[in-house]
Steps between C-alpha positions, in 0.01 A plus 500: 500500500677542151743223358774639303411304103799279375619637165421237284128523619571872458587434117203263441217798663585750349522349126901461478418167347743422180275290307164394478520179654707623823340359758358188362597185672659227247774601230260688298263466207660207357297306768167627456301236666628575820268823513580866514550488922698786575637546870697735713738233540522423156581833433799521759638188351469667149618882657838277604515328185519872304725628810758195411476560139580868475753428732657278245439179591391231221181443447576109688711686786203771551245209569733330729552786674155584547418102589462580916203688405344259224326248796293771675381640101417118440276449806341817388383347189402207677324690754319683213421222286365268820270810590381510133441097521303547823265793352416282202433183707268694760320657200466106340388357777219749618 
């Protein structure tokens, strides 16, 4: 069966991105050791972060806004980074 595709995700397939680091998880280059992990959630958060901001919110008021969907693009880094951990452990331990 087909599933209609939420907008956001929408924006982030077919290259709507804004930027070159929508998408990654954590507030962006200025935290580099936290790894270039990008995630569908990630993007949504950042999709409603942009939606807030050319809506006019401040930059503070655009991240609150957008806060409901900042756990879910956190345990998507997590998730990511604990499958990364894993690979590297079963490849040390062999």
């Amino acid at each position: 069966m087909f599933q209609p595709i939420a907008p956001l995700d929408l924006t982030y397939v077919v290259g709507g991105a804004p930027d070159p680091s929508f998408g990654r998880c954590g507030p962006g280059a200025d935290m580099p050791y936290l790894g270039d992990v990008r995630t569908p959630a990630c993007a949504r958060h950042d999709a409603l972060v942009d939606r807030y901001l050319a809506g006019g919110s401040s930059t503070i008021m655009a991240h609150l806004r957008a806060a409901p969907a900042l756990p879910a693009a956190v345990g998507s880094y997590v998730g990511v980074r604990a499958g990364q951990l894993a690979d590297q452990l079963g490849r040390y331990l062999k």
